[in-house]
C-alpha positions as CSV (number, residue, x, y, z in Angstrom):
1,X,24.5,20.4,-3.9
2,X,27.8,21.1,-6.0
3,X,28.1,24.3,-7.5
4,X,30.4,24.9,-10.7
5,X,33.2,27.4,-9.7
6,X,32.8,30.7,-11.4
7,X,34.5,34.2,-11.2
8,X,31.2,34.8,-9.3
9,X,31.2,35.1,-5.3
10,X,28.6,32.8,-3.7
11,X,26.0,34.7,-3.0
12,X,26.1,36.2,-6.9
13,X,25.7,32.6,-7.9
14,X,22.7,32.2,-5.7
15,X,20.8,35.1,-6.9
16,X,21.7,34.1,-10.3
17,X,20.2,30.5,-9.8
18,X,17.3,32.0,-8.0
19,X,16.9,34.5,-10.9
20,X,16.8,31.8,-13.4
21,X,14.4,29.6,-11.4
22,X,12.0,33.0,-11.7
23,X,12.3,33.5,-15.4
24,X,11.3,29.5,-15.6
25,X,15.3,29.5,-17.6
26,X,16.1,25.9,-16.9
27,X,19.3,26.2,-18.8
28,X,20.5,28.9,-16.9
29,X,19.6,27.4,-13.5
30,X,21.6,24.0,-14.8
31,X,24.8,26.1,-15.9
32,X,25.4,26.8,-12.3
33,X,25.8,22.8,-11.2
34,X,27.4,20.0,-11.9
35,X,26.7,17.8,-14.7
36,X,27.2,14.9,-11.8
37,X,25.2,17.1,-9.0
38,X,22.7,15.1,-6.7
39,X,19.4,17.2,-5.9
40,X,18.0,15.9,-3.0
41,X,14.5,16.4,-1.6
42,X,13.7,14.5,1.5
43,X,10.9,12.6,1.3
44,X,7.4,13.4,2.2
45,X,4.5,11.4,1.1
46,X,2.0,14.4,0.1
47,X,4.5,16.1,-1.8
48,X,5.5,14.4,-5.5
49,X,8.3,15.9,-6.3
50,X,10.4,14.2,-3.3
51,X,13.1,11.7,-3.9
52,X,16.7,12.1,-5.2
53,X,17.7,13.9,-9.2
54,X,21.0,12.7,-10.7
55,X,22.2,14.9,-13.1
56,X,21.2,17.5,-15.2
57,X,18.5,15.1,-16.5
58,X,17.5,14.1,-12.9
59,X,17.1,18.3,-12.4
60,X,14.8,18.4,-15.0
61,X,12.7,15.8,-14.3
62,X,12.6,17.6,-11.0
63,X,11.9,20.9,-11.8
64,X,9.5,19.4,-14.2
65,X,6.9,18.4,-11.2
66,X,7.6,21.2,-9.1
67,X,6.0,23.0,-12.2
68,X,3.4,20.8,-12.6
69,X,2.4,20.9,-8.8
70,X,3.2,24.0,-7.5
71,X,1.4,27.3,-9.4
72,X,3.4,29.9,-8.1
73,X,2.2,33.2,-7.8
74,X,5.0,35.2,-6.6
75,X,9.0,34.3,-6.6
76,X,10.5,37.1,-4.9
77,X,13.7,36.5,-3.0
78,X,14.1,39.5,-0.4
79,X,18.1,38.8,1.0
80,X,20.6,36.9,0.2
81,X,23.5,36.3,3.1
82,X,26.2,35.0,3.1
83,X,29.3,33.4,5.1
84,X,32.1,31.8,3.5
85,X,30.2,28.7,1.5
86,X,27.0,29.1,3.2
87,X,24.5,31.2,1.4
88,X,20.9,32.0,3.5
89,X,18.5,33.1,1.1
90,X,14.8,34.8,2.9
91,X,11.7,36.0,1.1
C-alpha cells in the first residue's frame, strides 16, 4: 500500500482513511493513495472481492464488491497505534 505524503502523521492518515471508508466517501479514501497504488487481497475462493486493484480505478472496482457483499452493520475503529510507518488499527 503507498500512501501519499501529507502534513499528517501516520496514524492521522489512517483514521482519516478509516473515517472515509465509514462515511462510504470513496473520494476521500482515494486522496490518501497513490494514483499507481496496488491494493492487494490475497486470494480466497469464498470471498469475491480477492485478487489485486491497480489504481484508483482498480480501488473502486474493489470497494465496489466489498459493498455489494459485505452489509455492514457497525464500522467502529476503537485504537489506532502506531510506530514509525506501521500503523495497528483494533475494533
Amino acid at each position: 500500500m503507498i500512501l501519499i505524503k501529507h502534513n499528517m502523521d501516520n496514524i492521522q492518515i489512517v483514521q482519516d482513511v478509516y473515517k472515509n471508508f465509514g462515511q462510504r466517501n470513496v473520494p476521500g479514501v482515494l486522496a490518501h493513495f497513490d494514483k499507481n497504488v496496488v491494493w492487494i487481497r490475497p486470494d480466497a475462493p469464498e470471498i469475491p472481492f480477492c485478487g489485486t486493484y491497480n489504481g484508483h480505478e482498480g480501488m473502486i472496482k474493489f470497494l465496489t464488491l466489498v459493498s455489494q457483499t459485505i452489509k455492514m452493520i457497525s464500522f467502529v475503529p476503537r485504537q489506532f497505534l502506531g510506530n514509525g510507518d506501521t500503523v495497528v488499527v483494533m475494533g
